[in-house]
mmCIF file of the N, C-alpha and C atoms, coordinates in Angstrom:
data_MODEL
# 
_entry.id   MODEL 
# 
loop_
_atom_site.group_PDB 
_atom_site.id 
_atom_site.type_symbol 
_atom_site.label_atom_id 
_atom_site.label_alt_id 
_atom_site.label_comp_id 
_atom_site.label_asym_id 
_atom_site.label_entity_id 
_atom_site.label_seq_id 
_atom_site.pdbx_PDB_ins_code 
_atom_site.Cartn_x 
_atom_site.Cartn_y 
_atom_site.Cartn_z 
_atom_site.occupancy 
_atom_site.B_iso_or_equiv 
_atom_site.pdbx_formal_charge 
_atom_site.auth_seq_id 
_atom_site.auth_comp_id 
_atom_site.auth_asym_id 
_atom_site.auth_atom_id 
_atom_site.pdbx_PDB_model_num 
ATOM 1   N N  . UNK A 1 1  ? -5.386  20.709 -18.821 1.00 0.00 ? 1  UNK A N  1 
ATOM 2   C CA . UNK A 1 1  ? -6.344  19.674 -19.145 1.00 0.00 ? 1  UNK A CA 1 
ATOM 3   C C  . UNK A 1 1  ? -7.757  20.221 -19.035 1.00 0.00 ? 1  UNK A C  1 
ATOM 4   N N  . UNK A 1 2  ? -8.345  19.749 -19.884 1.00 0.00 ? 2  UNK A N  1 
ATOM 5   C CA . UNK A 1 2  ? -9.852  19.975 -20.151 1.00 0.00 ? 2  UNK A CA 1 
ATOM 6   C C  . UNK A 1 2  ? -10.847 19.200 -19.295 1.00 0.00 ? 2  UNK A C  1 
ATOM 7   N N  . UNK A 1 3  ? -11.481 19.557 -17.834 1.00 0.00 ? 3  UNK A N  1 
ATOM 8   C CA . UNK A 1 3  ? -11.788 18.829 -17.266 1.00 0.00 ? 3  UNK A CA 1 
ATOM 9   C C  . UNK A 1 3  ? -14.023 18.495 -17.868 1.00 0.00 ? 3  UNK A C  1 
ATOM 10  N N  . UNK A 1 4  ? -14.157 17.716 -18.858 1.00 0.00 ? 4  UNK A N  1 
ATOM 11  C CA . UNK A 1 4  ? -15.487 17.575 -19.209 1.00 0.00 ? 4  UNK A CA 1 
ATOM 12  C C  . UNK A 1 4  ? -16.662 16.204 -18.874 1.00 0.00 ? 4  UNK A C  1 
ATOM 13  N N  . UNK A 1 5  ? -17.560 16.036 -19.310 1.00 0.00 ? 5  UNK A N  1 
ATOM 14  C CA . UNK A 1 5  ? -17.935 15.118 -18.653 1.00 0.00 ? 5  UNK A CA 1 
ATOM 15  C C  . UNK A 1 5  ? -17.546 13.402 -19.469 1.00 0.00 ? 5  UNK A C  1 
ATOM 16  N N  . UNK A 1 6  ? -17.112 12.543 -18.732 1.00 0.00 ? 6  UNK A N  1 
ATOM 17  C CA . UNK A 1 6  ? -16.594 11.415 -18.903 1.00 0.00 ? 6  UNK A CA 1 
ATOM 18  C C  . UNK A 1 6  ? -15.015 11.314 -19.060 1.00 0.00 ? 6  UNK A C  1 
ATOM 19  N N  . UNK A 1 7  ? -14.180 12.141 -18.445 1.00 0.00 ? 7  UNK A N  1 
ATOM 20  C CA . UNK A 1 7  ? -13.443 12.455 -18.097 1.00 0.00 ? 7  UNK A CA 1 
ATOM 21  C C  . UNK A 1 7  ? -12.684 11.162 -17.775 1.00 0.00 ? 7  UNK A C  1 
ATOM 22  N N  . UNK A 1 8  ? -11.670 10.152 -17.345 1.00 0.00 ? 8  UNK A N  1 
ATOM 23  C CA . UNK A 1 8  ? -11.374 9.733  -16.840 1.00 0.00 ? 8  UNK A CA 1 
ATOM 24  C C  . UNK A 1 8  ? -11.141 10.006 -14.973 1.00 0.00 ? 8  UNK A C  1 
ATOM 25  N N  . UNK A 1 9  ? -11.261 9.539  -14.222 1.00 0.00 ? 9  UNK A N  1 
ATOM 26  C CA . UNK A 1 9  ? -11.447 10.135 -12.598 1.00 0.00 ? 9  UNK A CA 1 
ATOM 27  C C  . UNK A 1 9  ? -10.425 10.248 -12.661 1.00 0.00 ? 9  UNK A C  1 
ATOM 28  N N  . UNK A 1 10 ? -9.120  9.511  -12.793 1.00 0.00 ? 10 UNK A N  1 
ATOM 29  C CA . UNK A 1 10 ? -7.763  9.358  -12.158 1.00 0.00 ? 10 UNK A CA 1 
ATOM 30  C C  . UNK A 1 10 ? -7.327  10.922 -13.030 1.00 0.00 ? 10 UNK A C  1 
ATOM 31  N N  . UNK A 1 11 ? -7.930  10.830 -13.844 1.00 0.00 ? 11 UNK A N  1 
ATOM 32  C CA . UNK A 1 11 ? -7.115  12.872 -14.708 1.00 0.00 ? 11 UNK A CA 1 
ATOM 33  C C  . UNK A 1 11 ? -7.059  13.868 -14.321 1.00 0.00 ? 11 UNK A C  1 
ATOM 34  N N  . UNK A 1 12 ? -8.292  13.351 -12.856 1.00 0.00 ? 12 UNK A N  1 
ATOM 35  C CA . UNK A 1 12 ? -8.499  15.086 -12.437 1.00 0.00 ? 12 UNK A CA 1 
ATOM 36  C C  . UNK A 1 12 ? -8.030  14.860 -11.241 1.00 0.00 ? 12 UNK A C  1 
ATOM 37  N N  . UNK A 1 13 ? -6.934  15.366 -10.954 1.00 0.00 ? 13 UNK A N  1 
ATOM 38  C CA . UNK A 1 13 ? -5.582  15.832 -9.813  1.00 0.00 ? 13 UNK A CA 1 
ATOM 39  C C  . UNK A 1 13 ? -6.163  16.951 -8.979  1.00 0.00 ? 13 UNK A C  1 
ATOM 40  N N  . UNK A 1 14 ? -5.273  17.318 -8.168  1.00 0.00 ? 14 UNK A N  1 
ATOM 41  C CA . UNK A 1 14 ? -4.910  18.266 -7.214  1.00 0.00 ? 14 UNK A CA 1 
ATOM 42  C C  . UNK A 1 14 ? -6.804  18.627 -6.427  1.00 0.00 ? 14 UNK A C  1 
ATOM 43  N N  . UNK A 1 15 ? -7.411  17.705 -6.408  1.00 0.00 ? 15 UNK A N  1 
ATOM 44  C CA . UNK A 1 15 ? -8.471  17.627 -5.443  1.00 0.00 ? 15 UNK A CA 1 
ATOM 45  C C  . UNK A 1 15 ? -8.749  16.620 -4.402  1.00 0.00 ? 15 UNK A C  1 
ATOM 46  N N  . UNK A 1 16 ? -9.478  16.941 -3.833  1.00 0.00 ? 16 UNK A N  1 
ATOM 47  C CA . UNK A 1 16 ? -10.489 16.036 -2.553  1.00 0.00 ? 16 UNK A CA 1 
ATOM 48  C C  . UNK A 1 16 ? -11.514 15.251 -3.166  1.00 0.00 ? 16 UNK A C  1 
ATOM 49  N N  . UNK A 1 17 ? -11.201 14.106 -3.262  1.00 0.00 ? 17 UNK A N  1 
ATOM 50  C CA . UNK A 1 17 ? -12.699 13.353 -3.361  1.00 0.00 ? 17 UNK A CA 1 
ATOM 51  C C  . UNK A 1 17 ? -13.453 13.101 -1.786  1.00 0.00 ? 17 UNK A C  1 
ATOM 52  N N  . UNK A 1 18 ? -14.544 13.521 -1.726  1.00 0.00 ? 18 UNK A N  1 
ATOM 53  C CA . UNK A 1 18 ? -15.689 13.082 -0.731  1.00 0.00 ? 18 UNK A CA 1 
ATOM 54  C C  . UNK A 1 18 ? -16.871 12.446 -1.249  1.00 0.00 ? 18 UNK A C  1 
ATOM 55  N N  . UNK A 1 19 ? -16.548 11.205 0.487   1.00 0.00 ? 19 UNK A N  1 
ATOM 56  C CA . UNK A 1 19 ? -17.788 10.506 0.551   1.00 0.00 ? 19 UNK A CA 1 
ATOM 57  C C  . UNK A 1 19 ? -18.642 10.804 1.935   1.00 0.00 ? 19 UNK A C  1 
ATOM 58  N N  . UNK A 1 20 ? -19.711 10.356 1.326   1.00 0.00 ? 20 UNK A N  1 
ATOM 59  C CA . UNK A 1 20 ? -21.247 10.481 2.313   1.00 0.00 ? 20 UNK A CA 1 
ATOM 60  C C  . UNK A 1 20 ? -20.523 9.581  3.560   1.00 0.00 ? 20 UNK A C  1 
ATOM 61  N N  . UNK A 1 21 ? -20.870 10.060 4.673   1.00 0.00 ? 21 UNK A N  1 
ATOM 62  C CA . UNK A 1 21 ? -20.371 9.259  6.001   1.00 0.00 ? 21 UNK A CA 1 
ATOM 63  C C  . UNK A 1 21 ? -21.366 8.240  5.843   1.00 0.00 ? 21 UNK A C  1 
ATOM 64  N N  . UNK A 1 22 ? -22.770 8.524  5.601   1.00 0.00 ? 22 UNK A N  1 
ATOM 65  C CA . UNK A 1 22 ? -23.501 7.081  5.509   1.00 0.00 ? 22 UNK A CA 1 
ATOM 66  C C  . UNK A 1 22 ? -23.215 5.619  4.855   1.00 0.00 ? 22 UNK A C  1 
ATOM 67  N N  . UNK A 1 23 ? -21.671 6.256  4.215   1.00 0.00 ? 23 UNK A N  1 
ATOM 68  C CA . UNK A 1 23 ? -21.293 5.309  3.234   1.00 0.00 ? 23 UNK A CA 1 
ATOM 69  C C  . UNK A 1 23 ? -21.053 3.737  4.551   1.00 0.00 ? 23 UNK A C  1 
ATOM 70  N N  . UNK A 1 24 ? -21.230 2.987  4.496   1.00 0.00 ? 24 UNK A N  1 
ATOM 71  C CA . UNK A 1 24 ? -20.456 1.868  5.154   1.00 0.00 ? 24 UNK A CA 1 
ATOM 72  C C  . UNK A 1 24 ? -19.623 1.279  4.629   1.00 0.00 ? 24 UNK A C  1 
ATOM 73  N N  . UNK A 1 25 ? -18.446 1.641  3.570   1.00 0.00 ? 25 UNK A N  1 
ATOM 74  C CA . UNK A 1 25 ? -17.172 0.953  3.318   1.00 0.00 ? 25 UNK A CA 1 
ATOM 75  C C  . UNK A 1 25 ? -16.976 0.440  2.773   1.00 0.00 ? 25 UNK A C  1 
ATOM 76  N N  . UNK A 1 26 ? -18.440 -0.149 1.895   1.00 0.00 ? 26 UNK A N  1 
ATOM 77  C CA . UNK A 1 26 ? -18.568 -1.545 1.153   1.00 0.00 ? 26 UNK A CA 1 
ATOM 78  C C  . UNK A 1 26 ? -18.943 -0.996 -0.522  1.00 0.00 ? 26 UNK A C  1 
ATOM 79  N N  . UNK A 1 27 ? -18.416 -0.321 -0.945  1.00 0.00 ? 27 UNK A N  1 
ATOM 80  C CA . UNK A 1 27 ? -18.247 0.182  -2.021  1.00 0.00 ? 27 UNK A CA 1 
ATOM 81  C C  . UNK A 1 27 ? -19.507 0.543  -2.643  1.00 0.00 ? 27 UNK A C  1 
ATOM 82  N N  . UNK A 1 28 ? -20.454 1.283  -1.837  1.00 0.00 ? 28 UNK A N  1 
ATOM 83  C CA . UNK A 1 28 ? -21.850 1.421  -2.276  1.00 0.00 ? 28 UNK A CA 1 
ATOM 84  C C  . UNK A 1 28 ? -22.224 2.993  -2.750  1.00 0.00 ? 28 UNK A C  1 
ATOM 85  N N  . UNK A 1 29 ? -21.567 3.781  -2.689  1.00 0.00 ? 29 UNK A N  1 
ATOM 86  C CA . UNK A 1 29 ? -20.640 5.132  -2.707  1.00 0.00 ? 29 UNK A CA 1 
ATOM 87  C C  . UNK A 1 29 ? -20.660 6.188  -3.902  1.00 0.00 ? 29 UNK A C  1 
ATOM 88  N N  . UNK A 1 30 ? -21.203 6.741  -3.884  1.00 0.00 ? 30 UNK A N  1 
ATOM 89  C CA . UNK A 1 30 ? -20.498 8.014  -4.881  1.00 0.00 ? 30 UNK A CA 1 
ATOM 90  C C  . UNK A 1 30 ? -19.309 9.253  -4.388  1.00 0.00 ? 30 UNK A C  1 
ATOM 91  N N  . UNK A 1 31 ? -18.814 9.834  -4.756  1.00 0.00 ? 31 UNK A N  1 
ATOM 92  C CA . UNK A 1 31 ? -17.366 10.612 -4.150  1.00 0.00 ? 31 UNK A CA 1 
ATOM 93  C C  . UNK A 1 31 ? -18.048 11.426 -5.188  1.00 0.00 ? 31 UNK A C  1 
ATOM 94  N N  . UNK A 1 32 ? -17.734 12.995 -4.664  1.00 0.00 ? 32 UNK A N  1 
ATOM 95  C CA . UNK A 1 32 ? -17.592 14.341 -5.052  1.00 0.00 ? 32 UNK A CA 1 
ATOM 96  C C  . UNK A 1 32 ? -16.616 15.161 -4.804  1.00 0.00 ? 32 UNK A C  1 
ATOM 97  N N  . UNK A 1 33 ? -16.583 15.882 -5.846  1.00 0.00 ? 33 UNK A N  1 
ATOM 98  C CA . UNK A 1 33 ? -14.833 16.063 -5.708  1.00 0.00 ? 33 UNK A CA 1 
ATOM 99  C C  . UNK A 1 33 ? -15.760 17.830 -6.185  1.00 0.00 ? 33 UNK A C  1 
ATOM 100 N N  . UNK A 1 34 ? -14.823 19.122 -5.911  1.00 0.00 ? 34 UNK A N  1 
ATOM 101 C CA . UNK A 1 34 ? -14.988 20.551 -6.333  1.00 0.00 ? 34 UNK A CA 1 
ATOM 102 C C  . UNK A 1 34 ? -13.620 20.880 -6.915  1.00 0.00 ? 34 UNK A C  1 
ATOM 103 N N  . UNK A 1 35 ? -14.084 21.011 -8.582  1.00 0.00 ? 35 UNK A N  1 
ATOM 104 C CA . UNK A 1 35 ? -13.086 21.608 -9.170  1.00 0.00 ? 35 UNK A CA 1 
ATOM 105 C C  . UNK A 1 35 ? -12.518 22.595 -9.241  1.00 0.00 ? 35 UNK A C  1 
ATOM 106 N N  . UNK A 1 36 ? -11.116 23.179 -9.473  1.00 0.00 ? 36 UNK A N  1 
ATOM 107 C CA . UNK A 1 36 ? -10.413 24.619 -9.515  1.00 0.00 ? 36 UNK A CA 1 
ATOM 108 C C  . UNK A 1 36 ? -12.063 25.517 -10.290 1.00 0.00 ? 36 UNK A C  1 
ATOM 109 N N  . UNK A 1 37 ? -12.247 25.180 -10.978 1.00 0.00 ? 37 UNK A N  1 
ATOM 110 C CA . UNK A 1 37 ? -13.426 26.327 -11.728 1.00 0.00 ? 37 UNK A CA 1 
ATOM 111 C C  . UNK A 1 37 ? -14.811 26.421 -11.037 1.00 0.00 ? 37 UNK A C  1 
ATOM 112 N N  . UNK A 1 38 ? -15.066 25.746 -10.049 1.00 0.00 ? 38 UNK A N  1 
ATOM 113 C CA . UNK A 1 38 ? -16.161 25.542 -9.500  1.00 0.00 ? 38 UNK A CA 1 
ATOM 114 C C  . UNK A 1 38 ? -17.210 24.616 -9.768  1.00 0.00 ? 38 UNK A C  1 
ATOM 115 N N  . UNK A 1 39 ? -16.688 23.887 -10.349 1.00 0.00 ? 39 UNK A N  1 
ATOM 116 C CA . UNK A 1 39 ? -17.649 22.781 -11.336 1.00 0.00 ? 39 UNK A CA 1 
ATOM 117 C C  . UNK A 1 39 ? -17.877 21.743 -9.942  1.00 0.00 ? 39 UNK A C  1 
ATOM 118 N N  . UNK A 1 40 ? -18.045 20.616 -10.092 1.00 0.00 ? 40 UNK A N  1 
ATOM 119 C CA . UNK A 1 40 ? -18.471 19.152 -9.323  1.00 0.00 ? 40 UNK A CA 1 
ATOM 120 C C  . UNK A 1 40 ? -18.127 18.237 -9.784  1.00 0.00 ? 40 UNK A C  1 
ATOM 121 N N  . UNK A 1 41 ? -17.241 17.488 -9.761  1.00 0.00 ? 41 UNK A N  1 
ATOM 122 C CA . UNK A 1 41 ? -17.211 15.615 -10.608 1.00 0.00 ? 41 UNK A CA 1 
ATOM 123 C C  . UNK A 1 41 ? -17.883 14.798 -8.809  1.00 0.00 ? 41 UNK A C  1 
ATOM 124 N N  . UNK A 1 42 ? -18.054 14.210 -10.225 1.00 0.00 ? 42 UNK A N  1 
ATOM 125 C CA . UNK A 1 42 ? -19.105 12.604 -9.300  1.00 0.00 ? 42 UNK A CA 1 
ATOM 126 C C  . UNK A 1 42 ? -17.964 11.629 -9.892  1.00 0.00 ? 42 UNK A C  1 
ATOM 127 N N  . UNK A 1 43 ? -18.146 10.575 -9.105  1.00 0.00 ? 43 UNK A N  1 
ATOM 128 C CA . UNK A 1 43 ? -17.715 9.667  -9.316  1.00 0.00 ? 43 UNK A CA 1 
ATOM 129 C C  . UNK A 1 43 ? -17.874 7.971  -8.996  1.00 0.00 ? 43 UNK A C  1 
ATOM 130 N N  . UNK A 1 44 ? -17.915 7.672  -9.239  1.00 0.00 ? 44 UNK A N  1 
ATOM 131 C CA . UNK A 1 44 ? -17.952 5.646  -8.605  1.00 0.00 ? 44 UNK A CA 1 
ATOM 132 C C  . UNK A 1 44 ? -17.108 5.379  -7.635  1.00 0.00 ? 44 UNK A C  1 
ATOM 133 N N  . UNK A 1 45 ? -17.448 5.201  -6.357  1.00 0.00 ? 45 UNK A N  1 
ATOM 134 C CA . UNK A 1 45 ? -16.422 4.853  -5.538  1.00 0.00 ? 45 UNK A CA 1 
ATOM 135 C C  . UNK A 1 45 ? -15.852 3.420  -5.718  1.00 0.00 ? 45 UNK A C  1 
ATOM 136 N N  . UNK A 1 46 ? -17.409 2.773  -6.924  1.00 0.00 ? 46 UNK A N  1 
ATOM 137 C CA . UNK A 1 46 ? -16.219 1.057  -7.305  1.00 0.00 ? 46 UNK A CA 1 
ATOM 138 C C  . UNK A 1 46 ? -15.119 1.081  -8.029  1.00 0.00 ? 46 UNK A C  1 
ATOM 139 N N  . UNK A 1 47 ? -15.582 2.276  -8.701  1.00 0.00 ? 47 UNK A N  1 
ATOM 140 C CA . UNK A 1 47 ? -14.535 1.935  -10.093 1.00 0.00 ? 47 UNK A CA 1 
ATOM 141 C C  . UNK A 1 47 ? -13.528 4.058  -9.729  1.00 0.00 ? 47 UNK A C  1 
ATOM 142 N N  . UNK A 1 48 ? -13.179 4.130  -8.886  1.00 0.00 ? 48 UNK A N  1 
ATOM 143 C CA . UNK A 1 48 ? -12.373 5.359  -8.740  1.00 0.00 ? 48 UNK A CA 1 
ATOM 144 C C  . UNK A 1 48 ? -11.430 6.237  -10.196 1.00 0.00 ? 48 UNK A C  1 
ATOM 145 N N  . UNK A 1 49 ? -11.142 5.012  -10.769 1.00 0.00 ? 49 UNK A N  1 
ATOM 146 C CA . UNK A 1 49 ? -10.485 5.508  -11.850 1.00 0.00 ? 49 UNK A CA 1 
ATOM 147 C C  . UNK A 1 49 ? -11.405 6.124  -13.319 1.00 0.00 ? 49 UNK A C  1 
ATOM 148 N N  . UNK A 1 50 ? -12.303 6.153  -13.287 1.00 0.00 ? 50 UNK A N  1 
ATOM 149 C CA . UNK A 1 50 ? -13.787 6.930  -13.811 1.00 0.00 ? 50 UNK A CA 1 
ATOM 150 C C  . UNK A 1 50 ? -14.590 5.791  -14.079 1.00 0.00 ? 50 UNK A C  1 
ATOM 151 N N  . UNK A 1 51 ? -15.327 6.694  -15.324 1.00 0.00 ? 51 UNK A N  1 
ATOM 152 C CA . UNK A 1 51 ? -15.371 8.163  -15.835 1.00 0.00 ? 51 UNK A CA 1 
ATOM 153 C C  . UNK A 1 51 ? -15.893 9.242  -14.262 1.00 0.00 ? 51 UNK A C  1 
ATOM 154 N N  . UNK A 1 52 ? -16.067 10.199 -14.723 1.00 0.00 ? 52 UNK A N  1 
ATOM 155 C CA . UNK A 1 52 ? -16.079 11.071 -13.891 1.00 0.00 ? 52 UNK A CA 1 
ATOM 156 C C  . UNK A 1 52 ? -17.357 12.050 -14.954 1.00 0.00 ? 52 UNK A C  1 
ATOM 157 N N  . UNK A 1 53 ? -18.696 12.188 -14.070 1.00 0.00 ? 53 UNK A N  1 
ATOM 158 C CA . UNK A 1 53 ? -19.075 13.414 -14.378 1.00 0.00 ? 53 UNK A CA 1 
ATOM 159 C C  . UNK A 1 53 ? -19.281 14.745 -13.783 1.00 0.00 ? 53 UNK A C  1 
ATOM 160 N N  . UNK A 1 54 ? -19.384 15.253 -14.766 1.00 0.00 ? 54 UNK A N  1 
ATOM 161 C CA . UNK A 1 54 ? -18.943 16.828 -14.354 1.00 0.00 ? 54 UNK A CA 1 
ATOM 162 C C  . UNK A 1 54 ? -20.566 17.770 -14.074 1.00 0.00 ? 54 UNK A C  1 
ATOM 163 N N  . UNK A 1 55 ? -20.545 18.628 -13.209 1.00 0.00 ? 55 UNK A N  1 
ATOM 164 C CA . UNK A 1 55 ? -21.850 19.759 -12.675 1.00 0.00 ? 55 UNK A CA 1 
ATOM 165 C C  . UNK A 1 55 ? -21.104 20.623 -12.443 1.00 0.00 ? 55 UNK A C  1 
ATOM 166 N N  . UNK A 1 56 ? -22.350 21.537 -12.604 1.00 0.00 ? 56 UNK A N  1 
ATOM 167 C CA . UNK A 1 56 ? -22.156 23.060 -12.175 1.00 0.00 ? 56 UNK A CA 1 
ATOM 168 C C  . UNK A 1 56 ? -22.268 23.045 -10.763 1.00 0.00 ? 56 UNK A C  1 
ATOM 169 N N  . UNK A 1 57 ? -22.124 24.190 -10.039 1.00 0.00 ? 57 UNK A N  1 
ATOM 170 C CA . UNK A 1 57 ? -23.054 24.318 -9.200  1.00 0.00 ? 57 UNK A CA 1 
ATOM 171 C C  . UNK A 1 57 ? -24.355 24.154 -8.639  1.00 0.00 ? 57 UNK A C  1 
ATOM 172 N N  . UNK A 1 58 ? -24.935 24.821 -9.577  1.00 0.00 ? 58 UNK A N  1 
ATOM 173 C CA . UNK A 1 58 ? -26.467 25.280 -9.992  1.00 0.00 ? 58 UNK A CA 1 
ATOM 174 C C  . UNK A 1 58 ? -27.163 23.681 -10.025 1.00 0.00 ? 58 UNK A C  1 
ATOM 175 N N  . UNK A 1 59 ? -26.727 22.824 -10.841 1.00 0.00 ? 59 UNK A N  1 
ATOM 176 C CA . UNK A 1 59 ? -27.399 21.025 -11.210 1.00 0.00 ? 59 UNK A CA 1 
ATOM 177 C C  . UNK A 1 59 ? -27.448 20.760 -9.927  1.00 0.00 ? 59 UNK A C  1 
ATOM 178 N N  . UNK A 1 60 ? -25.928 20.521 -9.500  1.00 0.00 ? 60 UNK A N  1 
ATOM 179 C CA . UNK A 1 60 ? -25.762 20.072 -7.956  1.00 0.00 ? 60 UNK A CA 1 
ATOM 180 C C  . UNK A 1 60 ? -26.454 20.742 -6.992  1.00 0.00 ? 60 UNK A C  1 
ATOM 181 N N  . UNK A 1 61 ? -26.920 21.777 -6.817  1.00 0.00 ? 61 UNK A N  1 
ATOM 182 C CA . UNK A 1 61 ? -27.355 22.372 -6.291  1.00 0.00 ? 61 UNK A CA 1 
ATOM 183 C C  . UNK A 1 61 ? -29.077 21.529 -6.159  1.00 0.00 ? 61 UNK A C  1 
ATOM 184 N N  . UNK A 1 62 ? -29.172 22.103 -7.356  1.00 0.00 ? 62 UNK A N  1 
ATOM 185 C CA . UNK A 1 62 ? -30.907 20.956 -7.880  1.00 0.00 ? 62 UNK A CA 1 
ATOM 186 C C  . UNK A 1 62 ? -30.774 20.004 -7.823  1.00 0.00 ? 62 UNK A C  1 
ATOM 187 N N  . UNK A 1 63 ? -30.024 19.109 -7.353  1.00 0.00 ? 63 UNK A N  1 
ATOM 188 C CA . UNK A 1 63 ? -30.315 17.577 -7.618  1.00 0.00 ? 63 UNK A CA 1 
ATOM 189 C C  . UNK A 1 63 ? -30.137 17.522 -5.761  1.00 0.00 ? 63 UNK A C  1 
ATOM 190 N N  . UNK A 1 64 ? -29.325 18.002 -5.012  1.00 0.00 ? 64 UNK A N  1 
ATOM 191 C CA . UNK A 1 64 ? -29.171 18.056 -3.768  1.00 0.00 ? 64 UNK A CA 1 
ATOM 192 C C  . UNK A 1 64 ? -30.593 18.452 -3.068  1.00 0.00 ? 64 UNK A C  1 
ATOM 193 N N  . UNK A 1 65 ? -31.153 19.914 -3.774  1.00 0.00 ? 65 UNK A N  1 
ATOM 194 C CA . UNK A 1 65 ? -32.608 20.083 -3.377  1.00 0.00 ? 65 UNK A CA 1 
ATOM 195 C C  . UNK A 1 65 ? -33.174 18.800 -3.033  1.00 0.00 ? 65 UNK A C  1 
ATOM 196 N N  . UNK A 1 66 ? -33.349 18.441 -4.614  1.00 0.00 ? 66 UNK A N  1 
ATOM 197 C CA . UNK A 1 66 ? -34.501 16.864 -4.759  1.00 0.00 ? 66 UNK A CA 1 
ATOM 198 C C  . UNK A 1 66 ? -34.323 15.788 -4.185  1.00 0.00 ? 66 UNK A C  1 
ATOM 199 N N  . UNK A 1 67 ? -33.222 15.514 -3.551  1.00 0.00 ? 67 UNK A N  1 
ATOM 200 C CA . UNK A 1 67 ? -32.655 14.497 -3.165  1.00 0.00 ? 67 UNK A CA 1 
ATOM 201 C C  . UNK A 1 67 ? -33.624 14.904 -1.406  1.00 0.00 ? 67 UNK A C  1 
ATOM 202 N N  . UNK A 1 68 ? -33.129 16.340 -0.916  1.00 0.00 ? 68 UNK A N  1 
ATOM 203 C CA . UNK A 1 68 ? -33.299 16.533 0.482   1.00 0.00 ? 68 UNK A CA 1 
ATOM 204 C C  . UNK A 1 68 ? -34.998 16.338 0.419   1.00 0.00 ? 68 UNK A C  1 
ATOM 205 N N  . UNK A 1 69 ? -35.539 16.702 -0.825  1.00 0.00 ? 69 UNK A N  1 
ATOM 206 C CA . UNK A 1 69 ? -37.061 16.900 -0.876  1.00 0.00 ? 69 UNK A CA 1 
ATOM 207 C C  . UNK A 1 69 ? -37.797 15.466 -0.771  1.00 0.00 ? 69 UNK A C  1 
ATOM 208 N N  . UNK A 1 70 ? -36.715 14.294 -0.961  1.00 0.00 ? 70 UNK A N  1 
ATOM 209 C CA . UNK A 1 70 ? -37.625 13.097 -1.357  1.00 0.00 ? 70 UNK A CA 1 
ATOM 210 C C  . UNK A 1 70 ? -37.818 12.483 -2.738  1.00 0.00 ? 70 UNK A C  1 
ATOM 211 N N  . UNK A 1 71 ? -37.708 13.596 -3.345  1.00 0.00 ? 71 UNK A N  1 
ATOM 212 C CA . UNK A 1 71 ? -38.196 13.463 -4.827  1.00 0.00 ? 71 UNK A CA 1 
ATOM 213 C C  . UNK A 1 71 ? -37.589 11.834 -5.650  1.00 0.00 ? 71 UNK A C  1 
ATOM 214 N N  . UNK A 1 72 ? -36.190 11.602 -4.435  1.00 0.00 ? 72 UNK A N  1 
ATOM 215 C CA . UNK A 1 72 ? -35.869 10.341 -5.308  1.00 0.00 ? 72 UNK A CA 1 
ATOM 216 C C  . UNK A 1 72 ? -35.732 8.943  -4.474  1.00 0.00 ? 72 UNK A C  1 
ATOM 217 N N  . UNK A 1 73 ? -36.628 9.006  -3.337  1.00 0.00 ? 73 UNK A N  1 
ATOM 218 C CA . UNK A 1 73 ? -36.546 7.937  -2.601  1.00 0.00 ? 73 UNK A CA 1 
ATOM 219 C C  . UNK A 1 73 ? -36.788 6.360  -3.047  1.00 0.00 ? 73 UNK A C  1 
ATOM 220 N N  . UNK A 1 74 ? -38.068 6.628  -4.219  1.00 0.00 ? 74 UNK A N  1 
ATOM 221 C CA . UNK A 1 74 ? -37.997 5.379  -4.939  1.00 0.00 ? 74 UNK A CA 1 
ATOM 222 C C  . UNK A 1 74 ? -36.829 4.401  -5.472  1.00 0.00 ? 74 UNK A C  1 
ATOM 223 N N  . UNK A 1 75 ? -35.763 5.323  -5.752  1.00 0.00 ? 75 UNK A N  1 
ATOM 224 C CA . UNK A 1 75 ? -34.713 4.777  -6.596  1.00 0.00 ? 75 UNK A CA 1 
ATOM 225 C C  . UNK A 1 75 ? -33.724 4.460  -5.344  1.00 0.00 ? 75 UNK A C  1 
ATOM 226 N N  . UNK A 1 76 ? -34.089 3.944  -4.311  1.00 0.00 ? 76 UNK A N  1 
ATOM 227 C CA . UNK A 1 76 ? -33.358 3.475  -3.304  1.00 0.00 ? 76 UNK A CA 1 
ATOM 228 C C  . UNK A 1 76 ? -34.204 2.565  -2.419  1.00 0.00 ? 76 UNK A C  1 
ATOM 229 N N  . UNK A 1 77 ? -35.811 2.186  -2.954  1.00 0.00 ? 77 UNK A N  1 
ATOM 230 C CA . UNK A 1 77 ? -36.365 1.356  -2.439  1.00 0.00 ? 77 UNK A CA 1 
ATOM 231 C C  . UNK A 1 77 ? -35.980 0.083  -2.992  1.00 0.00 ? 77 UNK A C  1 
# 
């Protein structure tokens, strides 16, 4: 299977989805999962069964930066 972005979630097998411990339970959540190729799916922890998008390293990497930097605190005010 061709794992690309919008994927269905439930397609992509034989991984770990992880969530943020900050999560509190209440379905507020994104899950990251590391693919056999090294890629990243994201996912909806409302809707588990997708879509699912797909990162490199490298994105995830940059978006994790920006995230630690602040850069996106607005979008959670």
């Amino acid at each position: 299977m061709s794992i690309t972005n919008g994927v269905p979630a439930e397609e992509i097998t034989g991984v770990t989805w992880l969530k943020a411990r900050a999560s509190v339970g209440a379905g507020e959540c994104v899950e990251v999962a590391s693919l056999p190729d090294g890629d990243v799916a994201v996912r909806n922890s409302r809707h588990p069964e997708g879509p699912a998008l797909i990162f490199t390293r490298a994105e995830m990497r940059a978006f994790l930066e920006g995230a630690k930097g602040s850069e996106f605190d607005e979008l959670a005010a």
